[in-house]
MIVEX-100981 format. One record per atom (N, C-alpha, C): x, y, z; residue in three letters; chain; atom name. Coordinates in nm, 4 decimals. Example, Ala and Ser with C-alpha at 12.3 -4.5 7.8 and 13.67 -1.06 7.14 Angstrom:
2
REC;u;v;w;res;chain;atom
REC;1.3190;-0.5690;0.7800;ALA;A;N
REC;1.2300;-0.4500;0.7800;ALA;A;CA
REC;1.3200;-0.3300;0.7800;ALA;A;C
REC;1.2850;-0.2250;0.7080;SER;A;N
REC;1.3670;-0.1060;0.7140;SER;A;CA
REC;1.2900;0.0030;0.7870;SER;A;C
//
This chain:
134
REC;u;v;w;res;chain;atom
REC;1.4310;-1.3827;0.7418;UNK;A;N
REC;1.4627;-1.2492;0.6937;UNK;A;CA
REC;1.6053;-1.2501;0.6384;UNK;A;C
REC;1.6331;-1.2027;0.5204;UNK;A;N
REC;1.7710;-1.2182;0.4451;UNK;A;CA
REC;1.8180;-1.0987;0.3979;UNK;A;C
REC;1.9143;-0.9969;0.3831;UNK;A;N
REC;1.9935;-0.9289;0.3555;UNK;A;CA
REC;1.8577;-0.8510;0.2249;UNK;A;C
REC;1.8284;-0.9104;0.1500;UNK;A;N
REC;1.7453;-0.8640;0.0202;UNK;A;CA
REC;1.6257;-0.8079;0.0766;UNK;A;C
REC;1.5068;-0.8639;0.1733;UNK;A;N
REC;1.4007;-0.8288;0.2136;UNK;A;CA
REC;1.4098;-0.8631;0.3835;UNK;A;C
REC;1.2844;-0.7989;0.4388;UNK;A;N
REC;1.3018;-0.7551;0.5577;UNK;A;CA
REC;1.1034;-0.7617;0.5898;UNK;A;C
REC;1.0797;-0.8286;0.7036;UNK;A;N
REC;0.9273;-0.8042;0.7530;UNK;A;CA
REC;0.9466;-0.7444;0.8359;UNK;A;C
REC;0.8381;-0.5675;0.7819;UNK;A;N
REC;0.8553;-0.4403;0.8826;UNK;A;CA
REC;0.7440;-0.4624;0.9904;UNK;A;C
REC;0.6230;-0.5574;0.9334;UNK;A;N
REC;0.5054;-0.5361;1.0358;UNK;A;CA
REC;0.4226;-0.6471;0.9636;UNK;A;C
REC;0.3481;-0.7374;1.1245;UNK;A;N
REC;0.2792;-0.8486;1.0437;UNK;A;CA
REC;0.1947;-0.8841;1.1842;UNK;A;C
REC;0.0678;-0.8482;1.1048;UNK;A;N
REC;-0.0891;-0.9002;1.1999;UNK;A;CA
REC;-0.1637;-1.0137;1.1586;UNK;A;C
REC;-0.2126;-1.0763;1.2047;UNK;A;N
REC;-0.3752;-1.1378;1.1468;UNK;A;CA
REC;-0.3998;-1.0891;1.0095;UNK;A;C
REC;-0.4448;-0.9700;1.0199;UNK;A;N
REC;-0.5016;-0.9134;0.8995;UNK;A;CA
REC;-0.4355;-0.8083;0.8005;UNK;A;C
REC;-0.3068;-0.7846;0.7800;UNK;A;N
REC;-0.2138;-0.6818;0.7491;UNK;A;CA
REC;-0.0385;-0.7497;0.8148;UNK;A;C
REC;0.0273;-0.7126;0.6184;UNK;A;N
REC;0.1513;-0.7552;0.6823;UNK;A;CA
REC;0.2090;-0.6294;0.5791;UNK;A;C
REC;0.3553;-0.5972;0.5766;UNK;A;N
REC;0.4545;-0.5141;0.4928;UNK;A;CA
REC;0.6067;-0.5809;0.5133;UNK;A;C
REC;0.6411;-0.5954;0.3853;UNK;A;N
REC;0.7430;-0.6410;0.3467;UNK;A;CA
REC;0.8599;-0.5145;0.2948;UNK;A;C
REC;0.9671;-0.5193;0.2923;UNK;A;N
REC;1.0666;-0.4504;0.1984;UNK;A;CA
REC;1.1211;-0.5238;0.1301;UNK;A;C
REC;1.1152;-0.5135;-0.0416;UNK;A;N
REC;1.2281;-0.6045;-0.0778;UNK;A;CA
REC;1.3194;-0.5159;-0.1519;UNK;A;C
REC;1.4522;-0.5345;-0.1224;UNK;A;N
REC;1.5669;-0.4581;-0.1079;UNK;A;CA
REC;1.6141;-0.4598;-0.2778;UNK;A;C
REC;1.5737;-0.5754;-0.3222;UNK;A;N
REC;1.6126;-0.5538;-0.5206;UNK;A;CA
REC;1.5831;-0.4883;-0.5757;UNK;A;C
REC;1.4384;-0.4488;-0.5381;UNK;A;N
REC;1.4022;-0.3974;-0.6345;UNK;A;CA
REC;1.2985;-0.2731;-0.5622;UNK;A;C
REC;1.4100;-0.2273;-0.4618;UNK;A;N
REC;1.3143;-0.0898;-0.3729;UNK;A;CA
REC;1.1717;-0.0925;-0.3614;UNK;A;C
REC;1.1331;-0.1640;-0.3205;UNK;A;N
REC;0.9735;-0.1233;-0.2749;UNK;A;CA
REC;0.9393;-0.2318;-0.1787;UNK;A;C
REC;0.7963;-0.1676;-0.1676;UNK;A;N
REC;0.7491;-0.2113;-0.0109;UNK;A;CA
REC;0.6178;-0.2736;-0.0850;UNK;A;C
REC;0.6236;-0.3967;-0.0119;UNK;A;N
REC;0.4483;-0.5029;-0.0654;UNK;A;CA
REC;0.3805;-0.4429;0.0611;UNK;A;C
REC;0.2831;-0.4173;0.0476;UNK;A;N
REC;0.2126;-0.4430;0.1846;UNK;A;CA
REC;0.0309;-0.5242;0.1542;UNK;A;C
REC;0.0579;-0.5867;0.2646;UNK;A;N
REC;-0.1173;-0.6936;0.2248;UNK;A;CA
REC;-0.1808;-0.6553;0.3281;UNK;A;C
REC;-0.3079;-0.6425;0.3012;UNK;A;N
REC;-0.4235;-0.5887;0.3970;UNK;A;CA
REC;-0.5646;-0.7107;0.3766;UNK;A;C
REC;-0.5830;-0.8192;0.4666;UNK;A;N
REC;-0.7024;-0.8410;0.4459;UNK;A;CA
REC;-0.7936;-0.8423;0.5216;UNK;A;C
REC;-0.9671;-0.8689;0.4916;UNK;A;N
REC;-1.0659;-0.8506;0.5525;UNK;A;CA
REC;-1.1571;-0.7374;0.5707;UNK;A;C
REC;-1.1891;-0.6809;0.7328;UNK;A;N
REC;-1.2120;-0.5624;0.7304;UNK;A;CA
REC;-1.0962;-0.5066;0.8066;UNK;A;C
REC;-1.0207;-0.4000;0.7752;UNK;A;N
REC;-0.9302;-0.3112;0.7927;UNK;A;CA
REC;-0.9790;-0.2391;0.9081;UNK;A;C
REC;-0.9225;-0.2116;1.0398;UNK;A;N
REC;-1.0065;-0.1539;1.1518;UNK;A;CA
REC;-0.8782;-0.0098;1.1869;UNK;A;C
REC;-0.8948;0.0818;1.2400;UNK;A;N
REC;-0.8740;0.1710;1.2314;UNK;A;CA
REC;-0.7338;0.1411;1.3025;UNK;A;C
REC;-0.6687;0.1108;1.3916;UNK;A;N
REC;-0.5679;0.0105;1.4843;UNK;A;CA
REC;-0.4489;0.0059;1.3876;UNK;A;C
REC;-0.5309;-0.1530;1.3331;UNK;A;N
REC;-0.4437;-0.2197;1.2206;UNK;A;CA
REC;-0.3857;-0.0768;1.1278;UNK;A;C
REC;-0.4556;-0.0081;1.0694;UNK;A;N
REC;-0.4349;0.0883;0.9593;UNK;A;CA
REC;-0.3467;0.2050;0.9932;UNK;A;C
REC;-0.3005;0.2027;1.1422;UNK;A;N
REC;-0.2531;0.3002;1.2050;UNK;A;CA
REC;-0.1493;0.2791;1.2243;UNK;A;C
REC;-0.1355;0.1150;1.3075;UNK;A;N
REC;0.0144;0.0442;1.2703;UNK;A;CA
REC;0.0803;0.0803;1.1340;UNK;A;C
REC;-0.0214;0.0753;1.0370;UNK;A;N
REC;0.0670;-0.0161;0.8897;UNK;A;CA
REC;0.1128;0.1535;0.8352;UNK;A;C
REC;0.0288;0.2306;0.8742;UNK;A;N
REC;0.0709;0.3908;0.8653;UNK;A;CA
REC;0.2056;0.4052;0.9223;UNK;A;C
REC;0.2123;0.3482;1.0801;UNK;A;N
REC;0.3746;0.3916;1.1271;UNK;A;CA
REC;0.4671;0.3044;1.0725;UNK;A;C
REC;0.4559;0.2059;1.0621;UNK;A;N
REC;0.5553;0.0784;0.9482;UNK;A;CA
REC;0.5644;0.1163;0.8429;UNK;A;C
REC;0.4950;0.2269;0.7498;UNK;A;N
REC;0.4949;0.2527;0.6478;UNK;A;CA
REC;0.6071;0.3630;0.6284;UNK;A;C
REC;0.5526;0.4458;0.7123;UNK;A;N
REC;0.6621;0.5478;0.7424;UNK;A;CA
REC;0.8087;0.5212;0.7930;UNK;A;C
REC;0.8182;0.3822;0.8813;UNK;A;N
REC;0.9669;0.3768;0.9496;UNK;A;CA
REC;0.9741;0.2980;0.8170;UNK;A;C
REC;0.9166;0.1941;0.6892;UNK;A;N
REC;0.9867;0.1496;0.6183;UNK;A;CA
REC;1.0527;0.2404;0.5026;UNK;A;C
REC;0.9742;0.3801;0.4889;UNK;A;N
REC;1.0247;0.4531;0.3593;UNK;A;CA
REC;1.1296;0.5097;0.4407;UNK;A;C
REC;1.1490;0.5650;0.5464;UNK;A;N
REC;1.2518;0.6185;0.6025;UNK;A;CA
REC;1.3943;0.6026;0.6586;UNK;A;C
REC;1.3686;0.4272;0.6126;UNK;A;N
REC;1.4670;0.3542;0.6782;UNK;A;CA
REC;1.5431;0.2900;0.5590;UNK;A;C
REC;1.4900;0.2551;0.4610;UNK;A;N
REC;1.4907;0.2274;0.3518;UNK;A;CA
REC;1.4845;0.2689;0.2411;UNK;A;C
REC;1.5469;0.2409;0.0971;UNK;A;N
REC;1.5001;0.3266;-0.0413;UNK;A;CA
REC;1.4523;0.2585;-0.0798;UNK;A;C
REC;1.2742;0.3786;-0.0823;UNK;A;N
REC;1.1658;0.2897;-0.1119;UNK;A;CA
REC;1.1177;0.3721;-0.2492;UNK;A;C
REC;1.1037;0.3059;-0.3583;UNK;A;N
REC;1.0586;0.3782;-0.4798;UNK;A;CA
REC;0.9533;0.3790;-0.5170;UNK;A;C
REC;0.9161;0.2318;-0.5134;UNK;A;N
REC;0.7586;0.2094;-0.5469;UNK;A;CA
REC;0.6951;0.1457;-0.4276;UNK;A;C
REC;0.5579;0.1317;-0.4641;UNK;A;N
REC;0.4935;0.0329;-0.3369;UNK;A;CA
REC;0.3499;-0.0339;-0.3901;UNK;A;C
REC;0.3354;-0.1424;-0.3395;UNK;A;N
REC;0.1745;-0.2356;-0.3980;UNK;A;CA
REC;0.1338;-0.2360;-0.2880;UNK;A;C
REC;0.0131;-0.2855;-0.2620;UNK;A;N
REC;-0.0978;-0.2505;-0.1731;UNK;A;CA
REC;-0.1446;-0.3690;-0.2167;UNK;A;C
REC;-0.1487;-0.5089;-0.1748;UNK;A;N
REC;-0.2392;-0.5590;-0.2222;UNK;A;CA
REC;-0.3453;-0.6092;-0.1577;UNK;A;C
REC;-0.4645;-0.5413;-0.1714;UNK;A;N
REC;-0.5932;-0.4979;-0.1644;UNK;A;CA
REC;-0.7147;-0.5885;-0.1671;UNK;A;C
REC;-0.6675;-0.7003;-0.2644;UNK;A;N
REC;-0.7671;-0.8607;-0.3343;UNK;A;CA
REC;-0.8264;-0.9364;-0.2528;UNK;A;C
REC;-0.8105;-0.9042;-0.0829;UNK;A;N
REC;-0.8693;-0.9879;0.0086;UNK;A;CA
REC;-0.9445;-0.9084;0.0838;UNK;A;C
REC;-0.9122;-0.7470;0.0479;UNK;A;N
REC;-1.0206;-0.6268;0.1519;UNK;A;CA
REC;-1.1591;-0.6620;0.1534;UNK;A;C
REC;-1.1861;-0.6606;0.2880;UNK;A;N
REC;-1.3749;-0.6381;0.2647;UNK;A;CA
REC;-1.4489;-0.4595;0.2361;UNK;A;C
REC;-1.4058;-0.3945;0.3311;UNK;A;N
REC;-1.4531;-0.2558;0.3632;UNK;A;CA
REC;-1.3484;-0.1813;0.4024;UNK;A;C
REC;-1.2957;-0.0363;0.3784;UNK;A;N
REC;-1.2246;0.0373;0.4606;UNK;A;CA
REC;-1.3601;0.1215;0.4773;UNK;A;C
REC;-1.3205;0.2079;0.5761;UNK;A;N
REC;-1.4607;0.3097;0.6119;UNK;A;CA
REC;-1.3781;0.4308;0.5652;UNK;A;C
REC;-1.4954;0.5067;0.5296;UNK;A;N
REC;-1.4572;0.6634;0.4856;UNK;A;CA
REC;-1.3661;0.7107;0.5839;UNK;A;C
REC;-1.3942;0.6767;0.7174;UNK;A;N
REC;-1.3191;0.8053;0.8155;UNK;A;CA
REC;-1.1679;0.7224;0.8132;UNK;A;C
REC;-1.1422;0.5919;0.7752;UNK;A;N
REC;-1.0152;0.5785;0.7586;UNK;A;CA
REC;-0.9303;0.5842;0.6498;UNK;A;C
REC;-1.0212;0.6262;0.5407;UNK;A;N
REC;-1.0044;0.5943;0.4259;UNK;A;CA
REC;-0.9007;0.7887;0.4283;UNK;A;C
REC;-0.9835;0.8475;0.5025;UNK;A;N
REC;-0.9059;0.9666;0.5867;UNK;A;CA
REC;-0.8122;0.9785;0.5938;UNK;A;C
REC;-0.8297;0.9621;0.7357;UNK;A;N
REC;-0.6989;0.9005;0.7735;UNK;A;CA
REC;-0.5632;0.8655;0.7410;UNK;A;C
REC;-0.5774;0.7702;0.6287;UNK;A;N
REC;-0.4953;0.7085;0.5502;UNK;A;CA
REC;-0.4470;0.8319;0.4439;UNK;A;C
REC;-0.5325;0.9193;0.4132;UNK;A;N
REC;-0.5277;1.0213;0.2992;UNK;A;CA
REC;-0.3862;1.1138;0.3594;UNK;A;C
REC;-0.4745;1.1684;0.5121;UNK;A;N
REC;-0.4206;1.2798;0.6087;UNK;A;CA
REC;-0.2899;1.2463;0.6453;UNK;A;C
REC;-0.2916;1.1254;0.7070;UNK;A;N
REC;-0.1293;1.0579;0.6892;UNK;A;CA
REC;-0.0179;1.0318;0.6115;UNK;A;C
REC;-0.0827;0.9785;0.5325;UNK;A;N
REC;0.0639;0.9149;0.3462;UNK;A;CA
REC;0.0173;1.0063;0.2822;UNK;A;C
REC;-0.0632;1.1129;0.2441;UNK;A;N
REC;-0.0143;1.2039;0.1265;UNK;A;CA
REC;0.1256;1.2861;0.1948;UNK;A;C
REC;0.1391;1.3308;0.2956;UNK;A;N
REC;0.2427;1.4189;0.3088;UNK;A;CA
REC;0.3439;1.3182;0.3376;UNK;A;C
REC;0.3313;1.2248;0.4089;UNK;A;N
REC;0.4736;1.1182;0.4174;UNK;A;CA
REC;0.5112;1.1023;0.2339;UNK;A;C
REC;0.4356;0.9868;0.1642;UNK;A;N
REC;0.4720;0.9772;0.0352;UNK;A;CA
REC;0.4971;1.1155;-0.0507;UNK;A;C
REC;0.4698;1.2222;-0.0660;UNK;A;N
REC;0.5100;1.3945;-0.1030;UNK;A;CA
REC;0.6308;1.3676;-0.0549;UNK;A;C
REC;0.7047;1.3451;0.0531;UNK;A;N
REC;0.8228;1.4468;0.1019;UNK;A;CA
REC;0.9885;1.3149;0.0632;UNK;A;C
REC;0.8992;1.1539;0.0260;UNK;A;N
REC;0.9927;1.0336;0.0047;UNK;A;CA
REC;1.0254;1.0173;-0.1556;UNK;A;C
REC;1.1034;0.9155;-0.1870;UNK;A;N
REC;1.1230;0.9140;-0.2970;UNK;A;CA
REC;1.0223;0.8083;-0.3602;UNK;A;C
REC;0.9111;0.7903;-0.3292;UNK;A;N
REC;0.7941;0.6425;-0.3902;UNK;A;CA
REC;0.7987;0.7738;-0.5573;UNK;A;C
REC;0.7994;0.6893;-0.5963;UNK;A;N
REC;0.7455;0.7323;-0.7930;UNK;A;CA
REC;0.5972;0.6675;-0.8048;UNK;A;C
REC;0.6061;0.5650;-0.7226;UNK;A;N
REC;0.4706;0.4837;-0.8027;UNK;A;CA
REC;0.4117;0.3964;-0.6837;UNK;A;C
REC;0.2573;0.3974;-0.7180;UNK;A;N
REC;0.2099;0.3201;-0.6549;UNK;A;CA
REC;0.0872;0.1905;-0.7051;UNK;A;C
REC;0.0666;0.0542;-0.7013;UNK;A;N
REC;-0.0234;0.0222;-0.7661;UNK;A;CA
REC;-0.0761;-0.0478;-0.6257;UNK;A;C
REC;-0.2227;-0.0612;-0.6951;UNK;A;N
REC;-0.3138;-0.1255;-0.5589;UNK;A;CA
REC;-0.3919;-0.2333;-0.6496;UNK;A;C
REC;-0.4128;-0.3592;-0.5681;UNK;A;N
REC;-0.4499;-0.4739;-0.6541;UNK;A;CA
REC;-0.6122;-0.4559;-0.6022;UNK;A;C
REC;-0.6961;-0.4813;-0.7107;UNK;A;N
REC;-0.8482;-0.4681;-0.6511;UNK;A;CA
REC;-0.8827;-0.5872;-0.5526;UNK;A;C
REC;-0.9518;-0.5128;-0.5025;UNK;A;N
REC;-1.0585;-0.6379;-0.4166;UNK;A;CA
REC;-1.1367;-0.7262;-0.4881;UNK;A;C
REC;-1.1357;-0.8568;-0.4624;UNK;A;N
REC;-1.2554;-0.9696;-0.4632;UNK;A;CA
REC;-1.3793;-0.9334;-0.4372;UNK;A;C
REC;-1.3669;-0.8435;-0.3358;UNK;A;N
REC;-1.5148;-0.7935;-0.2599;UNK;A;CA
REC;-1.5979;-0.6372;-0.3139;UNK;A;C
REC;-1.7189;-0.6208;-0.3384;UNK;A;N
REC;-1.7212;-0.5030;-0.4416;UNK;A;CA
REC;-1.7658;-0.3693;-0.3245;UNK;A;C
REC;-1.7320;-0.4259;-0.1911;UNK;A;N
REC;-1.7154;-0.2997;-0.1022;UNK;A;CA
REC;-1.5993;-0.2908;-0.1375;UNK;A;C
REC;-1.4841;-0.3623;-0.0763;UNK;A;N
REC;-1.3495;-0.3598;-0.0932;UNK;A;CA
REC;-1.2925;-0.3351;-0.1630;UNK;A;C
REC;-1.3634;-0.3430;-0.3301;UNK;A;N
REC;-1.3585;-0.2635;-0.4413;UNK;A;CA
REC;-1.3082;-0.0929;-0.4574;UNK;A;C
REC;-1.4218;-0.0784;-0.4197;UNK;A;N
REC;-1.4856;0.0390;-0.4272;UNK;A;CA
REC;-1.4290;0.1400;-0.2974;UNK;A;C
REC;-1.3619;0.0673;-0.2077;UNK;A;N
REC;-1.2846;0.1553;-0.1135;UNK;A;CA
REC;-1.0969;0.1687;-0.1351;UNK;A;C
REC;-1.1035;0.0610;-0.2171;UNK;A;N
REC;-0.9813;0.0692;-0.2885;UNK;A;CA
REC;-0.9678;0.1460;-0.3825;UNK;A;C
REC;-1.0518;0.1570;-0.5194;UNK;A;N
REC;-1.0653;0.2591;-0.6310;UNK;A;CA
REC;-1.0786;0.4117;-0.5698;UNK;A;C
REC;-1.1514;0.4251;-0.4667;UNK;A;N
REC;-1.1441;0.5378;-0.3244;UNK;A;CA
REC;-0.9759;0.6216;-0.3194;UNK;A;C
REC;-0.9397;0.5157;-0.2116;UNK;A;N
REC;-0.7778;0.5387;-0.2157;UNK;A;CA
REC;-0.7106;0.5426;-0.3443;UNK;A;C
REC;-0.6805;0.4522;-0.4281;UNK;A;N
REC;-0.6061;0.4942;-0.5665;UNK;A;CA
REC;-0.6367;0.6150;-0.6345;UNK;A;C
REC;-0.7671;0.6575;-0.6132;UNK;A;N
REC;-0.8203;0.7866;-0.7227;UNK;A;CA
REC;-0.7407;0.9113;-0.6059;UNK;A;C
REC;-0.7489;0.8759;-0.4879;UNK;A;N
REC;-0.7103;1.0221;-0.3822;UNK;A;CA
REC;-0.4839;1.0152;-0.4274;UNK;A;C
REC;-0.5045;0.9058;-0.4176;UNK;A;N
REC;-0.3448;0.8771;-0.4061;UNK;A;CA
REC;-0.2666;0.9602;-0.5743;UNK;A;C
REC;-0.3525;0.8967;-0.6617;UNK;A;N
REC;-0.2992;0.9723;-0.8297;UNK;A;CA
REC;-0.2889;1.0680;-0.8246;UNK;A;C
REC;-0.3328;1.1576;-0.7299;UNK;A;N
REC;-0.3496;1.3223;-0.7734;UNK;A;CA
REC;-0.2057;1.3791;-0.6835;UNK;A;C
REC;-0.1201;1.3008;-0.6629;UNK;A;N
REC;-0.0259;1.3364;-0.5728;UNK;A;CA
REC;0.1228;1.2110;-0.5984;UNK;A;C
REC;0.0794;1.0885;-0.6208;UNK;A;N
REC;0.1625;1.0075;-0.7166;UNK;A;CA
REC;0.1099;0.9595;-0.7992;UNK;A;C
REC;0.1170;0.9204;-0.9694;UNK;A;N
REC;0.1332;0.7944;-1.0212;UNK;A;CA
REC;0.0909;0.6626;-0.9689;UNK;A;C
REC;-0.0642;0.6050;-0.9745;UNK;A;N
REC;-0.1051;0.5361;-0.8892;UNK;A;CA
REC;-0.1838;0.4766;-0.9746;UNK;A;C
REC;-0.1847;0.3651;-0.9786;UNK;A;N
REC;-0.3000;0.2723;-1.0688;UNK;A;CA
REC;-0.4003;0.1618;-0.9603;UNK;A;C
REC;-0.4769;0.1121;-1.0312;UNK;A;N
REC;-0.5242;-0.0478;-0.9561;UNK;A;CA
REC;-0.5374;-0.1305;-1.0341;UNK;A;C
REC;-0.5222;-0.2471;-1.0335;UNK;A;N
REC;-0.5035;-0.3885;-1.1154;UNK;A;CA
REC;-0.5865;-0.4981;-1.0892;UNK;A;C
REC;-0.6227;-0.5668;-1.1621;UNK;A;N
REC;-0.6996;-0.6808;-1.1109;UNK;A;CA
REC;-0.6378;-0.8118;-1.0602;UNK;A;C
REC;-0.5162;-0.7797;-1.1071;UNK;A;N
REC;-0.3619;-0.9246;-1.0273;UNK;A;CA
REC;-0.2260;-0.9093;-1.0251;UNK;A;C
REC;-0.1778;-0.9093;-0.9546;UNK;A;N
REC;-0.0594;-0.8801;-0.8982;UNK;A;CA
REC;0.0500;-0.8944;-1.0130;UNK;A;C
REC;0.0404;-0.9732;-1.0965;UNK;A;N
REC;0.1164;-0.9240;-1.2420;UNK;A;CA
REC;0.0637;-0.8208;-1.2787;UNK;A;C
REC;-0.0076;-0.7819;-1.3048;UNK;A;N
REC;-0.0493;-0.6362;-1.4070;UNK;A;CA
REC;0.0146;-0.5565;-1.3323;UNK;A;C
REC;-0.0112;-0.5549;-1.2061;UNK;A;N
REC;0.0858;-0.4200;-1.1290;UNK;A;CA
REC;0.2425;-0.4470;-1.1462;UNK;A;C
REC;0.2805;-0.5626;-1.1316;UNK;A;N
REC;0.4074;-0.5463;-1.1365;UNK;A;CA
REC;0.4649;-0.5113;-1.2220;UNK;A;C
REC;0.3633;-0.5490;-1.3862;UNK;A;N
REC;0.4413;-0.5098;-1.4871;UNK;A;CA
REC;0.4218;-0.3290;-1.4961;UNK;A;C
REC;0.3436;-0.2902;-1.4642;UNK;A;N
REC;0.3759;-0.1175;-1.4668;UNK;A;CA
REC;0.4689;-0.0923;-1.3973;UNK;A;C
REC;0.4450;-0.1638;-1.2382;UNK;A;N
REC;0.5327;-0.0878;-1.1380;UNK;A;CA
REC;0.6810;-0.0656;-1.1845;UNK;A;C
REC;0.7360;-0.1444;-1.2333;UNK;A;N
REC;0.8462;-0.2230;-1.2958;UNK;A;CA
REC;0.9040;-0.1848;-1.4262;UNK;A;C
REC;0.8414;-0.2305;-1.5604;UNK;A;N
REC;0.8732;-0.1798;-1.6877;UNK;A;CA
REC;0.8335;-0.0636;-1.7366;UNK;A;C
REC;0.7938;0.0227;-1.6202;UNK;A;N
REC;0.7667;0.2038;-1.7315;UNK;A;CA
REC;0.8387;0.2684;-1.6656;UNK;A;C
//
């Protein structure tokens, strides 16, 4: 861990990074996402925007199998009012490999746009270049 970036939270299946250059938070989620894990990465999410100036954030998503509706919730009920009240501008989410994981990702990005600036990408360059050059 070095002065620039910082690991806020790191499982098996879910980790979040800060990197301090360039304000934002990576966070990786893989497999199936269980309600636990998603709850952690909810409170890490929150002590990282709060602790930190966090502008943007990626999600990358490319290894998800399934989120379930009721966390997909969850996740809604939680970070819309945390991300509302922080300074995130932007968010991109990298698609899943998997076409559940897909499709629960396009889920979250479509709930997330209506409240930030939120895209999904098919590789972690494409997001960066929005996150980044607009």
């Amino acid at each position: 861990m070095s002065a620039n970036s910082a690991i806020l939270y790191n499982t098996n299946s879910a980790s979040m990074l800060y990197i301090k250059k360039r304000e934002y938070l990576f966070l990786s989620i893989e497999g199936f996402a269980n309600t636990r894990t998603l709850s952690e990465l909810v409170e890490a999410l929150n002590y990282g925007i709060s602790h930190n100036h966090v502008k943007k954030i990626i999600f990358d998503t490319s290894k998800v199998k399934v989120i379930k509706k009721e966390d997909i919730q969850l996740l809604t009920l939680t970070l819309i009012p945390l991300l509302s009240k922080s300074a995130v501008s932007k968010i991109a989410f990298i698609n899943s490999d998997d076409v559940f994981g897909n499709k629960s990702v396009s889920m979250l990005a479509s709930i997330f746009t209506e409240h930030i600036p939120t895209q999904a990408f098919p590789n972690m360059e494409s997001a960066e270049i929005w996150l980044f050059n607009n």
